[in-house]
C-alpha positions in Angstrom: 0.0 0.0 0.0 1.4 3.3 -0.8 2.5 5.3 2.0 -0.2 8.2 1.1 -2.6 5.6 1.4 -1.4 4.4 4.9 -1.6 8.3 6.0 -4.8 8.8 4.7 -6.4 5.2 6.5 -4.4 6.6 9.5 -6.1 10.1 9.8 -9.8 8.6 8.9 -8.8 6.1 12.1 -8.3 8.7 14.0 -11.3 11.1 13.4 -13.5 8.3 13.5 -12.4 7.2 17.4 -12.0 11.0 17.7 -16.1 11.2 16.8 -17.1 8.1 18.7 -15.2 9.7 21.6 -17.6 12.7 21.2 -20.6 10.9 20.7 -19.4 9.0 23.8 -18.9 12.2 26.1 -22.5 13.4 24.9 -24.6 10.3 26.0 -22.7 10.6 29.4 -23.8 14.7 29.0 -27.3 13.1 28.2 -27.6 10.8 30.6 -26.3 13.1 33.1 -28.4 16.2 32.5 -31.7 13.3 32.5 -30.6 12.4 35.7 -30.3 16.0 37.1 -33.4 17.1 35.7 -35.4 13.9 37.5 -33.9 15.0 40.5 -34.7 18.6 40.5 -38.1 17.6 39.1 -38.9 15.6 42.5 -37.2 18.0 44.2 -39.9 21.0 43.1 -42.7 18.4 44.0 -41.7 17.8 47.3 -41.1 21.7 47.5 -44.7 22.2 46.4 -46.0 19.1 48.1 -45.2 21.7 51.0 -46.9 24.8 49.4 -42.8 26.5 48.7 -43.9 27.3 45.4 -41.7 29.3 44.7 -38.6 27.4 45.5 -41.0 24.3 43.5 -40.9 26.5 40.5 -36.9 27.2 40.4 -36.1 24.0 40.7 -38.5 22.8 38.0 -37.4 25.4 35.6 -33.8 23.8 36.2 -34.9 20.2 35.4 -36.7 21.9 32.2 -33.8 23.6 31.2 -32.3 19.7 31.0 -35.5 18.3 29.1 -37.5 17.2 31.8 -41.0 16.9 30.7 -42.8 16.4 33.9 -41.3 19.9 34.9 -42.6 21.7 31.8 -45.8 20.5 32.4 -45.6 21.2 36.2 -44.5 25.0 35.1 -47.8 24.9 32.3 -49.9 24.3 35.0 -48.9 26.8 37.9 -49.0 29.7 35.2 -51.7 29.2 33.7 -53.4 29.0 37.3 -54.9 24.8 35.9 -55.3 24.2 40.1 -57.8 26.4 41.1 -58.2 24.7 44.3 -54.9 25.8 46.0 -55.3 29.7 46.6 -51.8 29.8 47.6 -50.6 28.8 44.3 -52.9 31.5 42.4 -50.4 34.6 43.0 -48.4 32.9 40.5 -50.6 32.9 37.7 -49.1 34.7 34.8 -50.7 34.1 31.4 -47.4 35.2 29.5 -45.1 32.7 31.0 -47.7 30.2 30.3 -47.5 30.4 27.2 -43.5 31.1 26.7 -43.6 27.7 28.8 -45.7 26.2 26.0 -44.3 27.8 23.4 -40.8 26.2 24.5 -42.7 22.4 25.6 -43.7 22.3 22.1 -40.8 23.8 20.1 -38.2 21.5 22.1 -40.7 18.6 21.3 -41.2 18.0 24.8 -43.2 14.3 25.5 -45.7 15.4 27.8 -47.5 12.5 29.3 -51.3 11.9 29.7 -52.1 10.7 33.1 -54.7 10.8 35.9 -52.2 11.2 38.8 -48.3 11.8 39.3 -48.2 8.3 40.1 -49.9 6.9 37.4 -48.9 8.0 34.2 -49.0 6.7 30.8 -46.2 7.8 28.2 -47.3 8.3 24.4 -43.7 9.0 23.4 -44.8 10.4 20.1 -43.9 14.2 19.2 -47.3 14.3 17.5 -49.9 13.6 20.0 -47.8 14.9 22.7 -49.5 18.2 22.7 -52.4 17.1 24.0 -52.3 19.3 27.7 -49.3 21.2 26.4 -51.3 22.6 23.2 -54.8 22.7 25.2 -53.6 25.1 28.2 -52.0 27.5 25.7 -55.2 27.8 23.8 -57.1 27.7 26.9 -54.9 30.6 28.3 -55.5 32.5 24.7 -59.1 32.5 25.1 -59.1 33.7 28.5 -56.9 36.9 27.4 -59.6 36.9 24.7 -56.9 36.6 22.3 -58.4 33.8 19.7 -56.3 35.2 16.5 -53.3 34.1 18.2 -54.8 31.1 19.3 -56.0 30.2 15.8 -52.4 31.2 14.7 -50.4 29.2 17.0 -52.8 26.4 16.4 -52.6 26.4 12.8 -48.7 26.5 13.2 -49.1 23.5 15.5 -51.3 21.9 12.5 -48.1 22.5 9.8 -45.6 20.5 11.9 -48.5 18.0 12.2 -49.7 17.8 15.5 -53.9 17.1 15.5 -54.9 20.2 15.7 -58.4 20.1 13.3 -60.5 19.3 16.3 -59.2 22.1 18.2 -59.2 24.7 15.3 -63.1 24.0 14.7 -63.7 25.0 18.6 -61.9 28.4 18.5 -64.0 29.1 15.2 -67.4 28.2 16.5 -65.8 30.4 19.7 -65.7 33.1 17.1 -68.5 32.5 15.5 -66.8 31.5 12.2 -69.4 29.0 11.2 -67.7 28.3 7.5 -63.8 27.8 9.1 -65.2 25.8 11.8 -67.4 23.5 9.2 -63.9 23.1 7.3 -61.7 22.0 10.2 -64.8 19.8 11.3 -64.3 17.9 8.0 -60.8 17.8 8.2 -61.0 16.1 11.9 -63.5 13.4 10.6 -61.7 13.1 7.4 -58.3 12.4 9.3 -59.6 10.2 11.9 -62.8 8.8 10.3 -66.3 8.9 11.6 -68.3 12.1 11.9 -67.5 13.1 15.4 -66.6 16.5 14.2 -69.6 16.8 12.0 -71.6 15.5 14.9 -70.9 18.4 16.9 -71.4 21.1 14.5 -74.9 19.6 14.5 -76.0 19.3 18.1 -74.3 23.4 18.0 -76.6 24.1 14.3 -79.9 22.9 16.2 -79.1 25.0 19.4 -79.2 27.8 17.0 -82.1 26.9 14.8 -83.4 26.5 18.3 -82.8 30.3 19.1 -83.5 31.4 16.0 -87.8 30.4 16.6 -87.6 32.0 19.5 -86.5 35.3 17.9 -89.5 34.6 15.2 -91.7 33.9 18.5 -90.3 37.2 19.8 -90.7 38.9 16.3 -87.2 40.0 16.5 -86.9 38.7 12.8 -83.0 40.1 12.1 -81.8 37.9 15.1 -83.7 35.0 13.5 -82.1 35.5 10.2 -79.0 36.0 11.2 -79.2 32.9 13.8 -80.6 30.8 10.8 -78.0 32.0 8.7 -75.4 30.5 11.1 -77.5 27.1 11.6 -77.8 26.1 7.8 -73.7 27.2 7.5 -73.4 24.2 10.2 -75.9 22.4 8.3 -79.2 22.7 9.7 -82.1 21.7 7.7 -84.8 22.9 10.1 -83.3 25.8 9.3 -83.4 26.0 6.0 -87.1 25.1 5.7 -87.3 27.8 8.6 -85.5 30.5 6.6 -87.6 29.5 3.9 -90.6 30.5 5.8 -89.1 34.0 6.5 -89.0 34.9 2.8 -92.3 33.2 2.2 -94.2 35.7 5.1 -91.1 38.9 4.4 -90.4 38.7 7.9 -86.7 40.6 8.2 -87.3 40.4 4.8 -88.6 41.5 1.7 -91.1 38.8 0.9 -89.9 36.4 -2.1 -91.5 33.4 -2.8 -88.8 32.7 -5.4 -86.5 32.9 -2.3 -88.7 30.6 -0.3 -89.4 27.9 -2.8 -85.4 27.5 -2.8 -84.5 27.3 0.5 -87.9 24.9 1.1 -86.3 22.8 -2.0 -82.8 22.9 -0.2 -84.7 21.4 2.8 -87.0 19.1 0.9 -83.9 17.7 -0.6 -82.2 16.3 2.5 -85.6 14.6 3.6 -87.4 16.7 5.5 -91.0 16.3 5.4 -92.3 19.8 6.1 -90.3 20.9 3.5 -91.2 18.7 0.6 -95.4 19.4 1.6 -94.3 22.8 1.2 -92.6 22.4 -2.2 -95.8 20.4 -3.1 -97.8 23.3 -2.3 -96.0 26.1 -4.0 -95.3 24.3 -7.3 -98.8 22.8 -7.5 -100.0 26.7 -7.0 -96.8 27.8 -9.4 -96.0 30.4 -6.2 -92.5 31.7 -7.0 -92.8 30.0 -11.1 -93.7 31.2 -14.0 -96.9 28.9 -13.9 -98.3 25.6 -11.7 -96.7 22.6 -11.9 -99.2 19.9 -10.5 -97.0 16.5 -11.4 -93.6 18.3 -10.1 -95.8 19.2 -6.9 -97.3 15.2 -6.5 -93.7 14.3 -6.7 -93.3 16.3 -3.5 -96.5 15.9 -1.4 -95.4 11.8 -2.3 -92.1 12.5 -0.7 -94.0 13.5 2.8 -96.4 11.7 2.3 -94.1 8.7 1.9 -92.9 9.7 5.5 -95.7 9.4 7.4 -97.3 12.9 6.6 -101.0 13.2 6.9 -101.5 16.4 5.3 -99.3 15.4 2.4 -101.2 11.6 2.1 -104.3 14.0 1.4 -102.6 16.3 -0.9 -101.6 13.1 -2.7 -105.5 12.0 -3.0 -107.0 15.2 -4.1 -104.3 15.6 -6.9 -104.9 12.1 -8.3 -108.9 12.3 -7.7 -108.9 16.3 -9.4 -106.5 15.4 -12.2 -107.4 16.0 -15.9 -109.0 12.7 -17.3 -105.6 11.8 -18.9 -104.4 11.6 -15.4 -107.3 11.1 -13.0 -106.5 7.8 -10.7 -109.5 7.7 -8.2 -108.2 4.2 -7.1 -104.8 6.2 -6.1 -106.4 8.5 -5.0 -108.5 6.0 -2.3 -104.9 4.9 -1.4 -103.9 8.0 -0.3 -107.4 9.3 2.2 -107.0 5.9 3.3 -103.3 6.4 4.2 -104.8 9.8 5.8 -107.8 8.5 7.4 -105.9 6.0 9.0 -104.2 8.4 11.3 -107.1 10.2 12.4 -107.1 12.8 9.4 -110.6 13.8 9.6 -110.7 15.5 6.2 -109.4 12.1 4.5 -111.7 10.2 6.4 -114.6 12.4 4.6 -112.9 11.9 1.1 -113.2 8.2 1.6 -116.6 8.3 2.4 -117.2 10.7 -0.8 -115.4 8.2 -2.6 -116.7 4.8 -1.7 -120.2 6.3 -2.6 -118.8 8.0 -5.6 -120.1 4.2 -7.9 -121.0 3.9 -11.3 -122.6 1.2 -10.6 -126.5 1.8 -9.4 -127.2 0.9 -6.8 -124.1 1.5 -4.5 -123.0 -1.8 -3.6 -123.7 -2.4 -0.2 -120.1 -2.7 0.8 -119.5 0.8 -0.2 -121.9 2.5 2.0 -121.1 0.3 5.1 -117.2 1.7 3.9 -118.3 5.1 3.5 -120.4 4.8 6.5 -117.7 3.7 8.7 -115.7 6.5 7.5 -118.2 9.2 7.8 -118.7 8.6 11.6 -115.8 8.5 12.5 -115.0 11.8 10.7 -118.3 13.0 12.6 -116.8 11.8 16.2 -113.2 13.0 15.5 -112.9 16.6 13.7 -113.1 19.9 15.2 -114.3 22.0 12.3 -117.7 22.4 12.5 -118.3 22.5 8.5 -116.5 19.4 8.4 -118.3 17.6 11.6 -121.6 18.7 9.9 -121.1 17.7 6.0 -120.2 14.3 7.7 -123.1 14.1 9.4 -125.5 15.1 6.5 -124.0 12.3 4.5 -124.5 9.6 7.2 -128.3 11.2 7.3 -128.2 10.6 3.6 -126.9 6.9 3.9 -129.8 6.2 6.0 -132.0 5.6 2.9 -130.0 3.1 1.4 -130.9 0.6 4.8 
């Protein structure tokens, strides 16, 4: 081997013990600043353990300063006051050292442990879920200083070094009453971790404010109510829809459009909701915000309710297919449909069955029919509470008396 050669193996031997001896003397360093910071990290609790907070919190910033998690977290919590129950340790709440603390847990990728006691702890050991008090308190300290752009901020900056951050986000925008952010982030969570969890809650939050926004119609405070239903369909609300509907239907807050109203009805009708599609049947069967009526296009939705269980629409249903055009006219369909009706107690279907079941070309009415029409005449008669309606059912039972 050529002497070069033998001088250049030489020098690589030496820099290569030279670099295990430094990697060497830096595990020791390691191992020796871990050590330290346990010990001045159960130092500080037994300091606090007898209410020396002050001495509990120099000590623990020392085992921070050498990577003890425990002591970051012990820091977190005196500054952002997280005990509430020990007055003594309340004169050391301080918001902005909270969050430098935080700041620095997360920067230094501090494991901070979920537990239910010191002495029962469970370690995630993963940078990316180990945020979860670290990253709460901070937020929870920005939205007591009514801060929430720099809790959004910090949060989102969390969210780029991915840490789960999307459930969080979509809280501190429904906090703000950013309906559209928070229905984004809400996505993102369920998208993520799968489910509808996120979605779930915008929900239960969308139906508190459909809820609030009938009791500003109730109250006639109609701008509250729009605005309130405005905020309820963003989260997804189909009550409100249908409810916002309503407010352009009757121009409360509003200038009246039944354009407008036949929309958002639509909108509703469209993700299931009953009262909605009986609506829709109404409107394009009367051609209210059209150019003309549509009767089939309205069947089509008073056979949407009606497939649901709606009374009102089942009757809707018979009158279209008994009034129809003789192209169209289906009085056996029609029977389908009062029956549907009458079933439930409608009184006004229980009439157009009667009407029906005596309505026979064949002379004389079968005695089948009037015993049917009969039985649906009285019970009409026993049941409504519209005194036109009581009485035409019990002019038709007199008139059934002559076929005994």
């Amino acid at each position: 081997m050529a002497p070069e050669c033998i001088a250049q193996n030489g020098k690589a031997a030496e820099n290569a013990k030279a670099t295990l001896a430094k990697m060497g003397n830096v595990a020791v360093a390691l191992e020796t600043a871990k050590q330290e910071g346990d010990s001045y990290y159960k130092q500080g609790v037994a300091a606090s353990n007898k209410k020396d907070y002050a001495t509990a919190i120099q000590l623990w910033e020392q085992a921070a300063a050498r990577g003890n998690a425990k002591a970051y977290r012990a820091l977190i919590r005196v500054y952002s006051d997280h005990n509430t129950l020990i007055p003594e340790r309340m004169k050391f709440q301080d918001y902005e050292k909270a969050i430098a603390w935080d700041k620095r847990a997360l920067e230094h990728g501090v494991d901070v442990l979920v537990w239910r006691n010191d002495e029962d702890e469970v370690a995630y050991g993963s940078y990316t879920i180990m945020y979860a008090e670290v990253l709460e308190t901070i937020l929870d300290v920005y939205r007591k200083l009514g801060r929430m752009d720099e809790a959004v901020a910090f949060a989102k900056e969390c969210h780029q070094k991915g840490l789960d951050c999307e459930w969080r986000l979509m809280k501190l925008y429904l906090n703000m009453e950013e309906y559209e952010q928070a229905v984004f982030w809400a996505r993102e969570h369920d998208k993520k971790m799968g489910g509808q969890s996120a979605e779930g809650t915008l929900r239960y939050i969308a139906d508190e404010l459909h809820f609030l926004a009938l009791q500003a119609v109730e109250e006639e405070d109609y701008a509250e109510a729009k605005e309130l239903a405005e905020n309820a369909i963003t989260l997804g609300s189909v009550d409100a829809m249908f409810l916002y509907g309503n407010l352009y239907e009757d121009g409360s807050g509003v200038e009246a459009d039944k354009e407008q109203a036949l929309y958002w009805y639509k909108k509703a009708a469209e993700k299931g909701l009953a009262i909605a599609q009986y609506f829709c049947g109404g409107m394009y069967c009367r051609g209210e915000g059209l150019d003309r009526p549509y009767a089939m296009t309205g069947l089509y939705w008073y056979e949407k309710a009606a497939e649901q269980g709606m009374a009102e629409a089942q009757y809707q249903c018979g009158v279209i297919y008994e009034k129809e055009n003789a192209m169209r006219q289906n009085k056996s369909r029609a029977l389908y449909w009062y029956k549907k009706a009458a079933e439930q107690g409608y009184a006004f279907g229980q009439v157009k069955c009667g009407d029906l079941y005596l309505d026979s070309n064949v002379t004389p009415v079968p005695a089948y029919c009037v015993e049917e029409a009969r039985k649906y005449y009285e019970k009409a008669a026993a049941q409504t509470e519209e005194p036109e309606l009581q009485e035409y059912a019990q002019n038709q039972l007199k008139r059934l008396s002559r076929y005994n």
